[in-house]
C-alpha positions in Angstrom: -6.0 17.9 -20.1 -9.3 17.0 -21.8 -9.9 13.7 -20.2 -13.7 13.3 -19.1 -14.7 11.4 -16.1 -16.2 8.0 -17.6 -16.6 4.8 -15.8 -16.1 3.1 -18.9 -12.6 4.7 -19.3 -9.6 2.0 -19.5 -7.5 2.1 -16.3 -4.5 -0.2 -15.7 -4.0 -1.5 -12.1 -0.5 -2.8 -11.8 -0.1 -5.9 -8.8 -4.1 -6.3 -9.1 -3.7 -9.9 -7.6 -1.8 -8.8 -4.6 -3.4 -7.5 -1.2 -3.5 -3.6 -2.1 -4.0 -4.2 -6.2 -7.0 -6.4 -5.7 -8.8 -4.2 -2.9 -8.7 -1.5 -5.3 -9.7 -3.6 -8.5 -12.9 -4.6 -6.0 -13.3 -0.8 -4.9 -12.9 0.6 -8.9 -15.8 -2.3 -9.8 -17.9 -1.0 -6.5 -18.0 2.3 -8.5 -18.9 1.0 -11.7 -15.4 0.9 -13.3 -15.6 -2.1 -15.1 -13.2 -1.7 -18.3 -9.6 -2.6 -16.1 -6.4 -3.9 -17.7 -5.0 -6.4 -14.6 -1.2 -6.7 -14.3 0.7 -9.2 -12.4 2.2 -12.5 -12.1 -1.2 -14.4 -12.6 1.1 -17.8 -12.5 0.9 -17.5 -8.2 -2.1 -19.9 -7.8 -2.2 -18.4 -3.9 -3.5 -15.2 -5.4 -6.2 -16.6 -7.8 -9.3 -15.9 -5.4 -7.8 -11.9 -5.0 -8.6 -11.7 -9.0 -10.9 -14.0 -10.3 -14.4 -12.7 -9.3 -13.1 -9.1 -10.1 -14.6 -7.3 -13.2 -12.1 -7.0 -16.0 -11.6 -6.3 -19.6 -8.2 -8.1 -19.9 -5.7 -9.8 -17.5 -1.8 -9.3 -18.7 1.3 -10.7 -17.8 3.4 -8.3 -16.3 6.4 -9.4 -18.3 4.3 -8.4 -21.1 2.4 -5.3 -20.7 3.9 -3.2 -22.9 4.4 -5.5 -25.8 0.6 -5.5 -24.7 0.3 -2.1 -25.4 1.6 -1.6 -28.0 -0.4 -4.8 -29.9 -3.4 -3.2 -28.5 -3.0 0.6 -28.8 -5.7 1.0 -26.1 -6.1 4.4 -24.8 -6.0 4.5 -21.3 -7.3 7.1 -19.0 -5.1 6.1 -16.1 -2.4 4.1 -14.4 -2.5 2.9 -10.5 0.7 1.5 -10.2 0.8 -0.6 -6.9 2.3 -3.7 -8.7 6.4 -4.3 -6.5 8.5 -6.5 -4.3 7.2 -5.9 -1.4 9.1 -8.1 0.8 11.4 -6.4 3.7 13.5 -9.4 4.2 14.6 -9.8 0.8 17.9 -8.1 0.3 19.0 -9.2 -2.7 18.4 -5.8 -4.1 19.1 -6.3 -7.8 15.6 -7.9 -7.3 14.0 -4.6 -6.0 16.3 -3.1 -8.5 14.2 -4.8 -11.2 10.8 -5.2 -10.0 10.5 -1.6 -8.2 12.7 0.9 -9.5 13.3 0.2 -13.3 9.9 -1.3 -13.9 7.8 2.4 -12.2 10.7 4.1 -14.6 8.9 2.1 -17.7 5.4 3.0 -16.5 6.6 6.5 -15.4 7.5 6.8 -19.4 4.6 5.7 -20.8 2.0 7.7 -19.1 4.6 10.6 -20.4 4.7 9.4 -24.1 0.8 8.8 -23.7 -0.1 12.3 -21.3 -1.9 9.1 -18.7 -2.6 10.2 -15.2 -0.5 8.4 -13.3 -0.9 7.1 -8.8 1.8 4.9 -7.8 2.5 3.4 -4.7 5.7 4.4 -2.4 6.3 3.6 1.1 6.7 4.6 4.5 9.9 2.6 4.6 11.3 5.2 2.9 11.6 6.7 6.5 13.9 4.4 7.8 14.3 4.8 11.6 12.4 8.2 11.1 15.0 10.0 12.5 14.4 12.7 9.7 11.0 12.6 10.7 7.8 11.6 8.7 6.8 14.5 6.6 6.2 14.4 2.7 8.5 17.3 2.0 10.0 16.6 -1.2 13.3 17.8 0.3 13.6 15.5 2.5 13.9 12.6 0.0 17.6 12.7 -0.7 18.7 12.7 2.6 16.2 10.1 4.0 18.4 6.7 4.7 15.9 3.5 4.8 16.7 -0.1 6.5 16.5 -2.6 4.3 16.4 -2.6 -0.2 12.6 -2.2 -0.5 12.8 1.0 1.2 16.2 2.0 -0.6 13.9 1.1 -3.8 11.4 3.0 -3.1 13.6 5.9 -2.2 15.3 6.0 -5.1 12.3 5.5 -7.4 10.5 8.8 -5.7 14.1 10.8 -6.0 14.3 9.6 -9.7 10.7 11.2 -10.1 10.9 14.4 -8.3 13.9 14.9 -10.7 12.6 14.6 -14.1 11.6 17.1 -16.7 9.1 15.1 -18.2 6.6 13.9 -16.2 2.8 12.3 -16.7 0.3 15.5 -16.6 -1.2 14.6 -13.6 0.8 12.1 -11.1 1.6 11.5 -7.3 3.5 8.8 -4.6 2.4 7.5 -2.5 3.9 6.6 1.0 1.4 3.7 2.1 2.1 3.2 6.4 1.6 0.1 7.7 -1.6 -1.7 5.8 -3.8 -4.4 7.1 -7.0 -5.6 5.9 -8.9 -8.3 3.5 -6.9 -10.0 0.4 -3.5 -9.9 3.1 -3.7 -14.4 3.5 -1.3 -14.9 0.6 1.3 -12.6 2.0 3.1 -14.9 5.0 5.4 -13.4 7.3 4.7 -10.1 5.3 0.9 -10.3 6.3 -0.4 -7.4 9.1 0.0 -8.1 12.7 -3.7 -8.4 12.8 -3.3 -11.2 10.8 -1.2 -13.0 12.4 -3.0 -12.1 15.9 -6.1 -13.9 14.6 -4.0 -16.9 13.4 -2.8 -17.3 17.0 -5.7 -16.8 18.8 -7.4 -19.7 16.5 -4.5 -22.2 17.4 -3.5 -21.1 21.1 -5.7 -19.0 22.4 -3.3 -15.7 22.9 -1.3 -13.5 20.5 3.2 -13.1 21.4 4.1 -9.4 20.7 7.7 -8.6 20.3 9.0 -7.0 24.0 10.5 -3.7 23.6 14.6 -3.6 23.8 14.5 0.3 24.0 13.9 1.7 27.8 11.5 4.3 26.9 9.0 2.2 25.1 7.2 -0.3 27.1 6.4 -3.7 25.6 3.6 -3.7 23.4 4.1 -0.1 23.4 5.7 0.5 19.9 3.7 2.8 17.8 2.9 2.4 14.1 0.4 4.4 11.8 -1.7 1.6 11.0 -4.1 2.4 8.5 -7.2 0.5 6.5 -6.9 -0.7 3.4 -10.6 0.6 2.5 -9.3 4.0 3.2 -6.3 3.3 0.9 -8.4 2.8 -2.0 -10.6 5.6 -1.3 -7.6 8.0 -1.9 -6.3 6.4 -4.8 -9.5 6.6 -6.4 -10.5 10.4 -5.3 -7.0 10.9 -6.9 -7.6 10.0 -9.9 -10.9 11.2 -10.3 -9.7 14.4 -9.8 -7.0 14.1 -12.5 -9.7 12.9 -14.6 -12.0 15.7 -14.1 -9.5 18.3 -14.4 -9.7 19.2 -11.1 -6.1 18.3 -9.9 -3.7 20.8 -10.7 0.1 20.1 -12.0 1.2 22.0 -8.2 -0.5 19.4 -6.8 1.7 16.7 -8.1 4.2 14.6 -6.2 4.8 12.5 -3.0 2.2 12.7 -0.4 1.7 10.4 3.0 -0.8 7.8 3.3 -1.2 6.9 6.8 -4.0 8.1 9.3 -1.9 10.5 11.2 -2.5 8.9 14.5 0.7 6.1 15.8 -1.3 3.5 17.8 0.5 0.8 19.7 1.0 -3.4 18.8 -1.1 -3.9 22.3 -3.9 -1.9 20.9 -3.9 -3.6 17.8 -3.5 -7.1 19.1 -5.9 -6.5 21.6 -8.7 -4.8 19.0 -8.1 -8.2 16.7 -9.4 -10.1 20.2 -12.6 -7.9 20.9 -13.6 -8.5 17.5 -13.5 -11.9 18.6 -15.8 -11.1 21.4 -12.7 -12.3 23.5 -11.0 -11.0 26.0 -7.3 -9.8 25.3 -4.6 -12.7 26.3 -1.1 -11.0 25.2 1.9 -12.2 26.0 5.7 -10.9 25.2 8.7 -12.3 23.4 12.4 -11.0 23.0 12.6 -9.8 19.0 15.0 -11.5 17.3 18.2 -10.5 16.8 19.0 -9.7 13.5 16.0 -7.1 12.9 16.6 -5.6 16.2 19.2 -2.7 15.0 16.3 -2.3 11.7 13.3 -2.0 14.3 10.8 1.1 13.9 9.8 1.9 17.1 7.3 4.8 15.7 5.7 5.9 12.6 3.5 8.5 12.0 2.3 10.2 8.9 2.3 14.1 8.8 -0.9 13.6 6.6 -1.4 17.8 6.2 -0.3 17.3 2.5 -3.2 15.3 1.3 -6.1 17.5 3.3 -4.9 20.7 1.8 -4.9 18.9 -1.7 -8.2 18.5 -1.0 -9.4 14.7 0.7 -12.0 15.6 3.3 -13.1 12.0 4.3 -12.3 11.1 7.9 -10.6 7.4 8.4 -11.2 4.3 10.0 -9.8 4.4 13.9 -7.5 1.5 14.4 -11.0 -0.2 16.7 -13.1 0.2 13.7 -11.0 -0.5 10.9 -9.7 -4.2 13.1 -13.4 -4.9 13.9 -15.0 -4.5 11.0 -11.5 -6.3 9.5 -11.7 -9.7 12.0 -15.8 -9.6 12.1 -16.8 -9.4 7.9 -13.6 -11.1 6.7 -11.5 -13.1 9.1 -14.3 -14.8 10.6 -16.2 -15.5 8.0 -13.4 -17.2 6.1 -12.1 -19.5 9.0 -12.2 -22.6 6.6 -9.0 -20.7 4.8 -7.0 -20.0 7.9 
């Protein structure tokens, strides 16, 4: 490739008005990318705040983008494709279908056609129970068998791609862990447990973590890799500097984990969101309801090995630093919203 590194180059940011989309719009502009084609569903007036102060050149429809494209005949340097249904408890999976396997296959074409860098985002729910384990061996993909139809999309979006002939000159999935941090408010029930901790320590006082209905975890004692958005967008955008500076190399391409490597436990969490309350943990247990019990990870990790020998040196937050400086610089300063 003979793309240069410019920070005026045109970079599309698929679901830039969702949590992940708009953290990275804000982390792009922080680096003095300014000339960004937004795509979503701007009609979601919950969202407006996540995109409205961001730096831009356009904001298109997702419906629309490449009708867009075409009208425009922009060139673009890159895609970060983060834009997907996100929600676990929707299993209507002609919806997933849609939104986050057939709609990555149109983007996955273009940057083809066009020879466009391409990041997109996958998921850790591609693990399922993570009885296969959680390493970003491309092998592994067709025999991993996720819960629920966003993980089943996902899947079968990253099998689709390690099985093509044609693919975008530079490109890689990846498999975000579980995600918490600023731009989350819009997200409901899908929001971080962090979230929701510092929701019910503003109304009661104390924070209800699901028991454990497993004998060898404790309750509180599930384990997730939790991992900071701000380290999410770091990645992405060393990525794709690298496959704009030549310096990523096609066996280099593919699916790679995005967690911090380290499983940390609910307690931990829900007790982290507290101190950065200056308060003192008040936890208390409740049975998990029923009908996610049998779909219930009781640990993730991320073999994260992949990335650091592709290259990413920068250390993450740790699950105190990443909550504190989460609750302290954005929670509490934005009480009037909660």
């Amino acid at each position: 490739m003979n793309h240069s590194l410019n920070k005026n180059a045109s970079i599309i940011v698929t679901g830039a008005a969702g949590f992940i989309g708009s953290c990275m719009v804000e982390f792009l502009n922080e680096n003095g990318y300014e000339n960004l084609i937004l795509v979503d569903d701007f009609g979601i007036e919950a969202k407006r705040r996540n995109w409205e102060q961001k730096k831009y050149a356009s904001i298109v429809e997702r419906y629309n983008l490449f009708d867009w494209l075409k009208k425009e005949d922009t060139a673009i340097a890159a895609v970060i494709h983060l834009g997907a249904r996100t929600d676990t408890t929707e299993f209507n999976y002609a919806i997933h279908e849609e939104l986050n396997v057939q709609y990555s296959k149109d983007i996955w074409h273009y940057c083809v056609e066009k020879n466009i860098p391409l990041v997109y985002a996958s998921s850790a729910a591609t693990y399922g129970a993570g009885e296969l384990g959680y390493d970003d061996d491309h092998a592994l993909s067709e025999k991993l068998k996720p819960l629920n139809p966003y993980g089943i999309s996902k899947n079968e979006f990253d099998k689709w791609a390690l099985q093509q002939q044609q693919q975008p000159p530079c490109w890689t999935g990846l498999k975000f862990f579980n995600i918490y941090g600023p731009n989350e408010y819009h997200k409901g029930r899908m929001a971080s447990v962090i979230w929701h901790s510092f929701n019910q320590i503003k109304k009661d006082g104390i924070v209800k973590l699901f028991r454990s209905h497993r004998p060898d975890f404790k309750d509180g004692e599930q384990l997730r890799d939790f991992v900071y958005v701000k380290d999410l967008v770091k990645v992405m955008l060393w990525m794709c500097e690298s496959m704009l500076s030549d310096q990523w190399g096609k066996e280099q391409n593919g699916i790679y984990n995005l967690g911090t490597g380290k499983a940390r436990s609910f307690y931990d969490l829900a007790a982290a969101t507290f101190r950065g309350l200056d308060l003192e943990p008040n936890i208390v247990f409740i049975d998990m309801p029923e009908d996610i019990r049998d779909k219930y990870q009781y640990f993730t990790e991320a073999n994260m090995k992949k990335l650091r020998a592709a290259g990413y040196t920068n250390e993450f937050y740790s699950l105190e630093a990443g909550v504190d400086d989460y609750v302290r610089n954005y929670l509490r300063k934005d009480l009037k919203i909660y």
